[in-house]
MIVEX-989606 format. One record per residue (C-alpha): residue number from 1; x, y, z; residue in three letters. Coordinates in pm, whole numbers, plus 50000, padded with zeros to 5 digits. Example, Ala and Ser with C-alpha at 12.3 -4.5 7.8 and 13.67 -1.06 7.14 Angstrom:
<margus>
<margu 1,<51230,49550,50780>,"ALA">
<margu 2,<51367,49894,50714>,"SER">
</margus>
This chain:
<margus>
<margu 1,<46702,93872,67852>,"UNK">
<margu 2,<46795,94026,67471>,"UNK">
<margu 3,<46537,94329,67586>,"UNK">
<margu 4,<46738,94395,67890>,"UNK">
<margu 5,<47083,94443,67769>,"UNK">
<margu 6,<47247,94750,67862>,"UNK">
<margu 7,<47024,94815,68154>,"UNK">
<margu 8,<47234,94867,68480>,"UNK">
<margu 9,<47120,94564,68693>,"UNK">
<margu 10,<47185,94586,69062>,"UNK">
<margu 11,<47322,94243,69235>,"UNK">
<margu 12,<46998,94129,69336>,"UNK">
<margu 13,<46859,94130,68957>,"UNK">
<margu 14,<47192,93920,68857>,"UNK">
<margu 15,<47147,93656,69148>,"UNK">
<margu 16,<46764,93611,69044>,"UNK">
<margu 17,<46872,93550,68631>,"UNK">
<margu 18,<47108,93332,68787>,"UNK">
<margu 19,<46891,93110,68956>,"UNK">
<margu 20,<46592,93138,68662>,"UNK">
<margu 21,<46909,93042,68360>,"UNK">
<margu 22,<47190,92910,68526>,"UNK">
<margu 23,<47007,92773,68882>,"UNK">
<margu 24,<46703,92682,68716>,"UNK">
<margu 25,<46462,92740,68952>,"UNK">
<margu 26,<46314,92425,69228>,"UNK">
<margu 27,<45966,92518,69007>,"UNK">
<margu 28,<46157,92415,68693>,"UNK">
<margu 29,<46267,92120,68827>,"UNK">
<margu 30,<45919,91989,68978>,"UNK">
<margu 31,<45784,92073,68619>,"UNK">
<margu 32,<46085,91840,68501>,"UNK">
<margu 33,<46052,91528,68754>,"UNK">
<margu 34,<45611,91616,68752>,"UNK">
<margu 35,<45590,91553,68364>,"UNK">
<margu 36,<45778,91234,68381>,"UNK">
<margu 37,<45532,91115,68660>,"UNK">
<margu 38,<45238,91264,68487>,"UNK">
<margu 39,<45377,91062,68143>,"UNK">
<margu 40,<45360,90728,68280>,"UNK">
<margu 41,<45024,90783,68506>,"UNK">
<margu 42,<44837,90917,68139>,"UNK">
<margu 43,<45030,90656,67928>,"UNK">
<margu 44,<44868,90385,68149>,"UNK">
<margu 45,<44527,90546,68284>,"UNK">
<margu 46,<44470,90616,67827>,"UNK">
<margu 47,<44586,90273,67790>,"UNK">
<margu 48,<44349,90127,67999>,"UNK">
<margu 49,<44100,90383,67892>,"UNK">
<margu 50,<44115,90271,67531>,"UNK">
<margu 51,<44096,89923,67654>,"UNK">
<margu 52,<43793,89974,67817>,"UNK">
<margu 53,<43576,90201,67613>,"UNK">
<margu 54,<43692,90001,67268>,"UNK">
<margu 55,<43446,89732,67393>,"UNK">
<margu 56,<43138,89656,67208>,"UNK">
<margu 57,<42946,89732,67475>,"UNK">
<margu 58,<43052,90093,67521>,"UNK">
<margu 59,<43186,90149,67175>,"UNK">
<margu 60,<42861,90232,67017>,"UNK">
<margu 61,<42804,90505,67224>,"UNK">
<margu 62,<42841,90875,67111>,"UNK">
<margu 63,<42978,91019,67349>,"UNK">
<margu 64,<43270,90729,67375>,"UNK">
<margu 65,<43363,90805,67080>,"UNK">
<margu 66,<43516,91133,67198>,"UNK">
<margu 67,<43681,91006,67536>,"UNK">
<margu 68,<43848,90721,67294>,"UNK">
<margu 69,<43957,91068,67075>,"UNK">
<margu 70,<44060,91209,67363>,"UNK">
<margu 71,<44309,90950,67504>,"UNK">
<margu 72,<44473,90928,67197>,"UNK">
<margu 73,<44545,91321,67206>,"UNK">
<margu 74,<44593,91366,67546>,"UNK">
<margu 75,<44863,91071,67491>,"UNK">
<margu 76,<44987,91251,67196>,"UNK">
<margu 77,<45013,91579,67411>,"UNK">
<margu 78,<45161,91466,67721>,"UNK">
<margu 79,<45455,91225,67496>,"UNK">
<margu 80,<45542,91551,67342>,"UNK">
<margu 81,<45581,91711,67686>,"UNK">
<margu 82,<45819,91415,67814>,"UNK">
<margu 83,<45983,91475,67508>,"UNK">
<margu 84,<46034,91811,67508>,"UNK">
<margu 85,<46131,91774,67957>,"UNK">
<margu 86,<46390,91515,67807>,"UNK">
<margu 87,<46551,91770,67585>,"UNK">
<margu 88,<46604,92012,67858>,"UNK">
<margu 89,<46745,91786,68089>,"UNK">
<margu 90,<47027,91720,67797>,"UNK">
<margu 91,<47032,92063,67704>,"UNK">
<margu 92,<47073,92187,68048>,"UNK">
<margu 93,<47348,91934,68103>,"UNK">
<margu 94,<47536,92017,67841>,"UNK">
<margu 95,<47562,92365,67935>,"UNK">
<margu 96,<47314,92514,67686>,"UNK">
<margu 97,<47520,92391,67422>,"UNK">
<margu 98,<47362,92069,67289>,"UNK">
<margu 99,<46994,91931,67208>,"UNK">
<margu 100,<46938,91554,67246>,"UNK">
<margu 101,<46725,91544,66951>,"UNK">
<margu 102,<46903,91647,66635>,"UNK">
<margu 103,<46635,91764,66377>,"UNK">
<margu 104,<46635,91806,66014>,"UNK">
<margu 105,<46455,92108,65867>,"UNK">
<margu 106,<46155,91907,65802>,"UNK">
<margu 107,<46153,91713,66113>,"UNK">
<margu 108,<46171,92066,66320>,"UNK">
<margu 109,<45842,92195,66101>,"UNK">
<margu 110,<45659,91823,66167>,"UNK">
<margu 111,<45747,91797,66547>,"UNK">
<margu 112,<45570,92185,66654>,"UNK">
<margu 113,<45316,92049,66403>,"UNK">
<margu 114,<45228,91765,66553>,"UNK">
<margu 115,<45259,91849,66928>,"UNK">
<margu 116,<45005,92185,66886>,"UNK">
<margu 117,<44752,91963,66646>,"UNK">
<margu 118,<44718,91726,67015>,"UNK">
<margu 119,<44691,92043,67218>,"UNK">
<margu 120,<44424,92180,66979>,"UNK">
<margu 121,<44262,91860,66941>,"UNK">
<margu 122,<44261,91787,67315>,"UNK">
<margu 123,<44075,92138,67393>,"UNK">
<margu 124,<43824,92136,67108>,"UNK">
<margu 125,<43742,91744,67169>,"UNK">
<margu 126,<43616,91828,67534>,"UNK">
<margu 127,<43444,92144,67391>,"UNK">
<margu 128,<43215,91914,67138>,"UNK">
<margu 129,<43182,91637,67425>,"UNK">
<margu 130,<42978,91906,67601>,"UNK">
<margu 131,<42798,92039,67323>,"UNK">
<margu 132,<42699,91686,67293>,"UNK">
<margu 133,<42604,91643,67641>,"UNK">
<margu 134,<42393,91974,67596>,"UNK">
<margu 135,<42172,91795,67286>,"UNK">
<margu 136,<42107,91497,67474>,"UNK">
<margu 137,<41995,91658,67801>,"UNK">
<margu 138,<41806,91933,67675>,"UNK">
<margu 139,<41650,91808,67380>,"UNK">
<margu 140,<41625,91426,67388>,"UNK">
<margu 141,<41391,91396,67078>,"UNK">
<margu 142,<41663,91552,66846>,"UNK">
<margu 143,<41921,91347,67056>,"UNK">
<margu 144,<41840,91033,66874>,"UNK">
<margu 145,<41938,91211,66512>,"UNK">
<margu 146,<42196,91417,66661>,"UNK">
<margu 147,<42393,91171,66901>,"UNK">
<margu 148,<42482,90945,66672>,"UNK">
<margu 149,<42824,90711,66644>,"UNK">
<margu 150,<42855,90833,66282>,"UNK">
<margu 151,<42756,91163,66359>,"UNK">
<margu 152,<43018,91209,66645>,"UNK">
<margu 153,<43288,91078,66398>,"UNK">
<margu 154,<43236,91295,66157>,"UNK">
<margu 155,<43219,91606,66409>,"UNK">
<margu 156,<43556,91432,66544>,"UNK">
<margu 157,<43679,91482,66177>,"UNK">
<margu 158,<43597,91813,66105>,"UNK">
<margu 159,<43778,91927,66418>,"UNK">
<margu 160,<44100,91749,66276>,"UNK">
<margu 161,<44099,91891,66010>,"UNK">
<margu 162,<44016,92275,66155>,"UNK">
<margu 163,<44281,92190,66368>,"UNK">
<margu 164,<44528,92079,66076>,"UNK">
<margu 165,<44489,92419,65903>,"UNK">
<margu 166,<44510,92609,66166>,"UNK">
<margu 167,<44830,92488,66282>,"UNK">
<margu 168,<45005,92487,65935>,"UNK">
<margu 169,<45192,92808,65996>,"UNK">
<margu 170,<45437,92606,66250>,"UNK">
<margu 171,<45574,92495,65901>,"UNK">
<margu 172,<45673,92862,65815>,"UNK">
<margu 173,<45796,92986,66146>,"UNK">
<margu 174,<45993,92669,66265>,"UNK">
<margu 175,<46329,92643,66172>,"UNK">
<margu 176,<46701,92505,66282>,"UNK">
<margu 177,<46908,92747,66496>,"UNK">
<margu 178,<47257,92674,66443>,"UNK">
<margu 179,<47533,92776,66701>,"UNK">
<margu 180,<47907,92660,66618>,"UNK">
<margu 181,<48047,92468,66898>,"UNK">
<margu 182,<48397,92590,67113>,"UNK">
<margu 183,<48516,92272,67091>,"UNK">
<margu 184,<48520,92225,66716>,"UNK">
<margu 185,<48453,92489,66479>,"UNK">
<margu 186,<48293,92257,66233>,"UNK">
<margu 187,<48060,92133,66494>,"UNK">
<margu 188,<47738,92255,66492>,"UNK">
<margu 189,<47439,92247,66744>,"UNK">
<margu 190,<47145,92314,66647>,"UNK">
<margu 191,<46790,92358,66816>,"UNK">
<margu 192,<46444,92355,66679>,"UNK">
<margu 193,<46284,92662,66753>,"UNK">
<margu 194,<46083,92963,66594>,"UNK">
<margu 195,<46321,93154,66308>,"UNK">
<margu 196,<46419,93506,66422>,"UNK">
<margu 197,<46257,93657,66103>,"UNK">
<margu 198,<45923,93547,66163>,"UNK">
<margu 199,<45892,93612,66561>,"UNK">
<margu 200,<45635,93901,66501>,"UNK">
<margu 201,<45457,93663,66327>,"UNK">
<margu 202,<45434,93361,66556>,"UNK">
<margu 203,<45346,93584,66842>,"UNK">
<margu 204,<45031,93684,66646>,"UNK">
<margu 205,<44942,93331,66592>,"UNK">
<margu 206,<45076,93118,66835>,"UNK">
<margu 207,<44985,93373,67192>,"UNK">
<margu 208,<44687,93597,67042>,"UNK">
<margu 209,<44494,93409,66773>,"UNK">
<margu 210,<44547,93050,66955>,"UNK">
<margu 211,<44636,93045,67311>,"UNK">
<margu 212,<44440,93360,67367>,"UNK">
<margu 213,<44126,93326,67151>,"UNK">
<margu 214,<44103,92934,67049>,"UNK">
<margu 215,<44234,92765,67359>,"UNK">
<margu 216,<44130,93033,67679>,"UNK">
<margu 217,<43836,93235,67595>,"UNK">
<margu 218,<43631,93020,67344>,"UNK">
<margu 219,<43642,92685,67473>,"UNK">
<margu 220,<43585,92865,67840>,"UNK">
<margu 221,<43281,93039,67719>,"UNK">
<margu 222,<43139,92766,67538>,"UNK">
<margu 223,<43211,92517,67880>,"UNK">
<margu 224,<43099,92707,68149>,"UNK">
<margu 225,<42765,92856,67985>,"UNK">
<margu 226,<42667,92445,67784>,"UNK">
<margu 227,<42784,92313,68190>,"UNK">
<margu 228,<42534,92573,68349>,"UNK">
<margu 229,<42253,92473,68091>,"UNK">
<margu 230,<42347,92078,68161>,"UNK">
<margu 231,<42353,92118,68526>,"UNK">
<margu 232,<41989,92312,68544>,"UNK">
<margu 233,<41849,92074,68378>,"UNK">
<margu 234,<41955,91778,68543>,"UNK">
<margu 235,<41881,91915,68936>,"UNK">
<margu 236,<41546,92114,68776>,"UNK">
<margu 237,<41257,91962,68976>,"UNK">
<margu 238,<41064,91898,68652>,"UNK">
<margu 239,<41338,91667,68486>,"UNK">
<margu 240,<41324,91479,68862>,"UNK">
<margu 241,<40940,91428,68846>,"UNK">
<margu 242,<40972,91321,68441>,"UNK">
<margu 243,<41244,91032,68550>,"UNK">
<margu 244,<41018,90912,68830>,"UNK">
<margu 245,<40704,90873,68587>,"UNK">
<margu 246,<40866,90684,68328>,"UNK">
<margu 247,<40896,90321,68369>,"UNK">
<margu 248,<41097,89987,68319>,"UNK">
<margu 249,<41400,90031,68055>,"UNK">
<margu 250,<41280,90374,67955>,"UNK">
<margu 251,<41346,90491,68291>,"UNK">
<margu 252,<41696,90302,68351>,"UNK">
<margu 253,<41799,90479,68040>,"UNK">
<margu 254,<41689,90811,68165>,"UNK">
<margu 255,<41878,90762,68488>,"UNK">
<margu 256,<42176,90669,68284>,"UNK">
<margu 257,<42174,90973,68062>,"UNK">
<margu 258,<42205,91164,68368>,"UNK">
<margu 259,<42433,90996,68537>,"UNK">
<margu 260,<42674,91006,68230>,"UNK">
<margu 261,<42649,91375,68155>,"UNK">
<margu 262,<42720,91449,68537>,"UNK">
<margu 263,<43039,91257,68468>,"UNK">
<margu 264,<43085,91459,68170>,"UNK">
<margu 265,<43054,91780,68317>,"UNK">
<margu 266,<43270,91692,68611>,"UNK">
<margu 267,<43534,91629,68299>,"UNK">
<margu 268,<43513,91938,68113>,"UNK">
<margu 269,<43495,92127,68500>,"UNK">
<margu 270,<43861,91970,68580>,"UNK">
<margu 271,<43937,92050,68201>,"UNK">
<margu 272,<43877,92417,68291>,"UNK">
<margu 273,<44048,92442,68667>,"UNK">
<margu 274,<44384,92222,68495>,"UNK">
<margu 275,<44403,92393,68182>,"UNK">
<margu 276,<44291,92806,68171>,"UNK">
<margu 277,<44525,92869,68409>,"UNK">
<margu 278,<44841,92751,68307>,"UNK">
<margu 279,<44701,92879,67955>,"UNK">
<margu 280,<44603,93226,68091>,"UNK">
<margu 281,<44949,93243,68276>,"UNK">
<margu 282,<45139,93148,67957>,"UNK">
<margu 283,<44964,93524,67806>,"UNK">
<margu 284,<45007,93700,68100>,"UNK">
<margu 285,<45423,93606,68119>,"UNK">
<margu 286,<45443,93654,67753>,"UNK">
<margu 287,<45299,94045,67796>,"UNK">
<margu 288,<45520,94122,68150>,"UNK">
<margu 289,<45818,94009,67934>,"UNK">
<margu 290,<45828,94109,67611>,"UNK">
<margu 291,<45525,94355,67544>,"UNK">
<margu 292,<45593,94584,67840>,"UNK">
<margu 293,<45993,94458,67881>,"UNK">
<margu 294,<45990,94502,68268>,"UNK">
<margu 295,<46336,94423,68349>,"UNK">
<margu 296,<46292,94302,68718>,"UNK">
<margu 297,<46503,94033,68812>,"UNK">
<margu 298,<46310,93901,69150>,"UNK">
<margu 299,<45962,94001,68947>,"UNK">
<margu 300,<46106,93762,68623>,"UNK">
<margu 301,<46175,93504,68870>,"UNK">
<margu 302,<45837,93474,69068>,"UNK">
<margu 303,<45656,93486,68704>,"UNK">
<margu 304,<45914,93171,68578>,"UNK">
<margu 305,<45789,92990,68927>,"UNK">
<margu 306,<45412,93026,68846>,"UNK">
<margu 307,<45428,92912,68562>,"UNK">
<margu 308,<45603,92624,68559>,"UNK">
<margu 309,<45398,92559,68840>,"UNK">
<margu 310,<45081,92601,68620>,"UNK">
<margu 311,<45229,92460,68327>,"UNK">
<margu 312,<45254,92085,68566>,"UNK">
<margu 313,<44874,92125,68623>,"UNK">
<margu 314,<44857,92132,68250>,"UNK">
<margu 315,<45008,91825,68219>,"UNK">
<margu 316,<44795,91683,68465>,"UNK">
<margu 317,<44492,91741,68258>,"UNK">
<margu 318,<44654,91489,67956>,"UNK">
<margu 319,<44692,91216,68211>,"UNK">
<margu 320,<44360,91156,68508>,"UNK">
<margu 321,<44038,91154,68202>,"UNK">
<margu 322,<44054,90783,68273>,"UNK">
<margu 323,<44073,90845,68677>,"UNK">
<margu 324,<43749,91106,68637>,"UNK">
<margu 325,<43591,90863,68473>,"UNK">
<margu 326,<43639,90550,68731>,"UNK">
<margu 327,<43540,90781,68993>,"UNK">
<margu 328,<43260,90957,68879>,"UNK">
<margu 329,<43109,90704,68624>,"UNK">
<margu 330,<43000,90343,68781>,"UNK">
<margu 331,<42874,90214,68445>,"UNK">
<margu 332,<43282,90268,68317>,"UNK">
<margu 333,<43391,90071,68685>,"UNK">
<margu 334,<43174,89785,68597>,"UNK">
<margu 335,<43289,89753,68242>,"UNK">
<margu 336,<43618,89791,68383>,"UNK">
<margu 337,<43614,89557,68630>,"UNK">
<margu 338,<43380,89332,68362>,"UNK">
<margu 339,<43668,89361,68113>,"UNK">
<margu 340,<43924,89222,68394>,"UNK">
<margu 341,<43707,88942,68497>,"UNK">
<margu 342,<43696,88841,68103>,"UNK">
<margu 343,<44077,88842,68047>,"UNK">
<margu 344,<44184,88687,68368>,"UNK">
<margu 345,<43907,88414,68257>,"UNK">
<margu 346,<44031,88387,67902>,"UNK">
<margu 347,<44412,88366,68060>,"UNK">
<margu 348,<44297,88108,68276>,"UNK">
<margu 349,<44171,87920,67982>,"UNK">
<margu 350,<44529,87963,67794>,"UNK">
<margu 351,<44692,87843,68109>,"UNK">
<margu 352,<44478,87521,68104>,"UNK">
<margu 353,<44509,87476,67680>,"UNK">
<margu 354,<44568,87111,67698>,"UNK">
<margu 355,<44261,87006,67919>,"UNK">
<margu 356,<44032,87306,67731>,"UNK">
<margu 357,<44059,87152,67434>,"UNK">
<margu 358,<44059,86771,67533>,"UNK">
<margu 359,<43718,86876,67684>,"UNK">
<margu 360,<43609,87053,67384>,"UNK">
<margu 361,<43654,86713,67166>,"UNK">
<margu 362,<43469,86566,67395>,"UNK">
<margu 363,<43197,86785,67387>,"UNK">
<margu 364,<43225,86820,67030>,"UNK">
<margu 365,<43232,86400,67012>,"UNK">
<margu 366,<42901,86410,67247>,"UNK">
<margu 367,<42728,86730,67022>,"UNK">
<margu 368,<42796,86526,66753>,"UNK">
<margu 369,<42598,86164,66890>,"UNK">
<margu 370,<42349,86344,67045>,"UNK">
<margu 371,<42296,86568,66686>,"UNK">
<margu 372,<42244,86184,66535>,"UNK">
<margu 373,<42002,86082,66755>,"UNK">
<margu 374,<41777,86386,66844>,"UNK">
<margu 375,<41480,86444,66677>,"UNK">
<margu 376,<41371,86716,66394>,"UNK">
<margu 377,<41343,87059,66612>,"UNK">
<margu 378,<41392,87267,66335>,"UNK">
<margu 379,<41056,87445,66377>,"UNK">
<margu 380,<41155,87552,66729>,"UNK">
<margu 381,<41282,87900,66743>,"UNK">
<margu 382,<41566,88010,66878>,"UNK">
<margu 383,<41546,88332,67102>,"UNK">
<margu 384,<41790,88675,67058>,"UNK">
<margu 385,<41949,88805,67271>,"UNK">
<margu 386,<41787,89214,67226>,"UNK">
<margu 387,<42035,89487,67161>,"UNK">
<margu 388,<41993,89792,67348>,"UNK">
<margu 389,<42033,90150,67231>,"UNK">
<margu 390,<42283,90377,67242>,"UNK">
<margu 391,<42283,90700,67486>,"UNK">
</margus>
């Protein structure tokens, strides 16, 4: 460590740095192989995810609008991760001495851009999915103003573009670091990485203002108390004897508003046990290392270990939304299973093109007879199928 130069290290110190930089530690590897896992479980649980809640049927919903949001960050998120594993791997391999991805300047600035604006946005979306949750629970006559498609968009926007401005400093304190290869002196490797002039900086930003303040103790605050408020209300005995007196449809849709925000809670819950403590960890090794500069080779190894083991849970957190939501939610099962009954029908119907449509002319032929000989019905009417609300 820069901090710890010059200070006499005894042999046990020097075999622990050894195994954290040289070694890498069996942590740093599980955090390696994990995120690669966790990559293709999210890319296909988000996938399916979008597939399912882009449906008509679930896509005028307010609070589907956020879990679509929320797959397409935590996708965002957890590519950036695999992204980032990948360039270790190379960079490890290469003896510290090459990156795998060879940035430009502005390329650098977008990448840290990007990657914390799907962080941000994956924290903040679950925060307004339970504020949301809290309006429709607690005050259902408001809900129906409130809990809107268009309304949940635009709340969806204005947290993009908090989230946009907030980040725009990663295009003052990222930069290339340039090191001049051995093997050629006009050779140059370069990694994308915070600029040594602006360190005091991004530690202000990046581990007190955001980790600290916007991504551990606000969202937590806001989750646990709006989960407390949402959870009283649904097991309070009065909001059980109001869902048994209501009746018919009103009464299915009560029992579907609860069941729904249960689901929702059980979300941002996991949210909190995945993501605060890899978060909280990340503060916590940040402060042992460089605010306090405790040179301690078997304590700098334990703190590299728990944190990479955090930092996997994490990662976990961008990839099982869609899981939580098959488990916990049987209205998303049955469109899910709904959605695969309608495209192995339609495939079956490719399959059998030639006959489908030889039966369709014939149809069509017999419409067509039976349209010339039918009497006038024009004064029947024809019946709609009703649309139901959203939740």
């Amino acid at each position: 460590m820069p901090y710890c130069d010059g200070v006499n290290m005894s042999s046990t110190d020097i075999i622990y740095y050894q195994k954290i930089f040289a070694q890498k530690t069996w942590a740093w590897w599980l955090n390696l192989i994990g995120t690669f896992v966790v990559f293709v479980i999210s890319f296909c649980g988000n996938l399916l995810c979008l597939f399912v809640l882009c449906r008509q049927r679930l896509k005028r919903n307010s609070y589907t609008q956020y879990l679509i949001a929320l797959a397409i960050v935590d996708t965002g998120a957890i590519l950036c991760e695999a992204l980032t594993a990948l360039d270790d791997v190379y960079h490890y391999n290469s003896n510290g001495k090459l990156a795998l991805f060879q940035h430009t300047a502005l390329s650098c600035k977008l990448y840290y851009y990007i990657r914390y604006v799907f962080y941000s946005m994956s924290s903040w979306v679950t925060v307004a999915l339970a504020l949301e949750r809290l309006v429709a629970i607690k005050f259902p006559l408001w809900s129906k103003y409130i809990c809107s498609v268009i309304n949940a968009r635009r709340i969806l926007f204005l947290i993009l573009i908090f989230t946009m401005i907030i980040q725009s400093y990663h295009f003052v304190v990222k930069g290339l670091d340039c090191k001049t290869t051995a093997s050629s002196v006009s050779k140059q490797s370069c990694r994308c990485k915070t600029l040594v002039k602006y360190v005091e900086v991004d530690i202000i930003l990046t581990i007190y203002l955001w980790r600290l303040c916007l991504m551990t103790l606000l969202p937590l605050t806001i989750i646990i108390t709006v989960n407390i408020l949402i959870m009283s209300k649904l097991f309070s005995g009065n909001s059980l004897v109001d869902s048994a007196n209501t009746l018919g449809n009103a009464r299915r849709k009560t029992l579907l508003l609860y069941k729904i925000s249960r689901m929702l809670v059980i979300v941002s819950s996991i949210y909190l046990l995945l993501h605060v403590p890899g978060s909280s960890f990340e503060i916590i090794k940040f402060m042992f290392l460089h605010t306090f500069q405790v040179c301690n080779g078997k304590w700098h190894y334990y703190i590299f270990v728990i944190h990479d083991i955090f930092d996997l849970l994490t990662n976990f957190n961008y990839g099982i939304n869609f899981y939580l939501y098959i488990i916990s939610g049987k209205h998303i099962r049955s469109e899910l299973f709904r959605t695969i009954k309608h495209s192995t029908f339609r495939s079956t119907l490719t399959g059998n093109t030639g006959k489908f449509q030889r039966s369709s002319y014939f149809m069509s032929s017999y419409a067509h007879n039976s349209k010339t000989y039918q009497p006038n019905c024009s004064h029947i009417q024809l019946s709609k199928q009703p649309t139901g609300s959203s939740i």
